[in-house]
C-alpha positions in Angstrom: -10.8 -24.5 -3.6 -10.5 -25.0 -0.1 -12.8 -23.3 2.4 -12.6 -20.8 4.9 -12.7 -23.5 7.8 -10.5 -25.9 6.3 -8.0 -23.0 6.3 -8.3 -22.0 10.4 -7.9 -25.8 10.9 -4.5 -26.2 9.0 -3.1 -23.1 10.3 -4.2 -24.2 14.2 -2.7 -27.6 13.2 0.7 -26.1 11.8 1.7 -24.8 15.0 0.3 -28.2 16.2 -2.5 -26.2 18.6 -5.4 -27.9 20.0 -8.5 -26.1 18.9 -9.4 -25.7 23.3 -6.1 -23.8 23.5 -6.4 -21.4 20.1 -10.2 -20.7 21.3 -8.5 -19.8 24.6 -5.7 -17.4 22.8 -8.3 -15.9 20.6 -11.0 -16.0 23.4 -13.0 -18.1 21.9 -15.2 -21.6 23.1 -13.5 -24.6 21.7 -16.7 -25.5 20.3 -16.6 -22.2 18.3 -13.4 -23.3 17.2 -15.0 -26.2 15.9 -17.8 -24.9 14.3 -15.6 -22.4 12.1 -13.4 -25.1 11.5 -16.1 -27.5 10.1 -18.0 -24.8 8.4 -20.9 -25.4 10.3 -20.9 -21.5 11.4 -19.3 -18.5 9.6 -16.6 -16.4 11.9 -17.0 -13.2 11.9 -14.7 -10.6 10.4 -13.0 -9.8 13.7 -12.2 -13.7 13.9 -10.7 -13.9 10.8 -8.4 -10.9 11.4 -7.2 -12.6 14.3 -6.5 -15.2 12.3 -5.0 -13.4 9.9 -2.7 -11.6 12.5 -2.0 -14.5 14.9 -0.6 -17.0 12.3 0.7 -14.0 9.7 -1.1 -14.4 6.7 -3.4 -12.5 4.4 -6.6 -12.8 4.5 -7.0 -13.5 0.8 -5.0 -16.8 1.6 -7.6 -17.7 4.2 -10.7 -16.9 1.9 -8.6 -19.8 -0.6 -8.2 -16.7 -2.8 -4.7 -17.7 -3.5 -2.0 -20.5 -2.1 0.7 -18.5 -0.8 -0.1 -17.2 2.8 1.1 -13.9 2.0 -1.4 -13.3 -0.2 -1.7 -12.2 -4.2 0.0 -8.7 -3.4 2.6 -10.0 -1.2 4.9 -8.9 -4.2 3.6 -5.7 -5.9 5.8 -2.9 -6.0 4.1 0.3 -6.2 5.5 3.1 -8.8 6.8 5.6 -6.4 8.2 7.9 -8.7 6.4 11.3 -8.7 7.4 15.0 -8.5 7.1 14.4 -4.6 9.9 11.4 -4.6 11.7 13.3 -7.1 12.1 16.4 -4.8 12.8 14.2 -1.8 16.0 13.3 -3.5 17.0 16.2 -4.6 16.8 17.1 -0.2 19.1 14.5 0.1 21.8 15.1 -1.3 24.6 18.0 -1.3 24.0 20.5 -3.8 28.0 21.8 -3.5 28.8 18.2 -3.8 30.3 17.4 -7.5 29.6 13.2 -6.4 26.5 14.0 -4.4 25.1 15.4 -7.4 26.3 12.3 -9.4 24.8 10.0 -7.0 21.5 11.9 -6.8 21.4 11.7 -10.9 21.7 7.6 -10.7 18.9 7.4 -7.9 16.9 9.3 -10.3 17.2 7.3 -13.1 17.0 4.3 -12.0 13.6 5.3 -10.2 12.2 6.8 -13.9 13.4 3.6 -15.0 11.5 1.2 -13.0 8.4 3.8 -13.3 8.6 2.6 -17.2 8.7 -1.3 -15.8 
């Protein structure tokens, strides 16, 4: 598993930044830089968000928590479907409207559907 600091080095490396320049961007000492990046200091949480933000990635990929940058919940898809969604819908569309009403009855389904998933 790679560590914290091997992770700030290759993302400062990918965008081919010296570690003086990303300890200026994050305001920072570049010896700072190099301490984090060697592990011979742990950076604080506020650091790491930086990080996080600056090079867009999830902090679970930093932590070597997982391999993809945007992280182990980069895919999840929440179940939305609740009386509150369902009555959204129902606002949306015309209730005078014969294919309004059919349109509305398809976005329901298909979101009780993938509730079931």
């Amino acid at each position: 598993m790679p560590t914290v600091g091997e992770r700030l080095r290759t993302l400062r490396e990918s965008v081919k930044l010296s570690q003086a320049k990303l300890g200026e961007l994050a305001e920072l000492k570049q010896a700072t830089v190099n301490r984090y990046e060697h592990s011979n200091a742990e950076a604080p949480y506020s650091v790491l968000l930086w990080y996080a933000d600056y090079f867009d990635v999830s902090l679970d990929y930093i932590f070597g928590r997982c391999e993809q940058p945007q992280g182990k919940l980069y895919d999840y898809q929440p179940k939305v479907f609740n009386e509150d969604m369902k009555q959204f819908v129902e606002m949306c569309f015309d209730p005078n409207s014969p294919m309004s009403d059919k349109l509305k009855q398809v976005v329901l389904r298909l979101m009780q559907e993938e509730q079931r998933k």
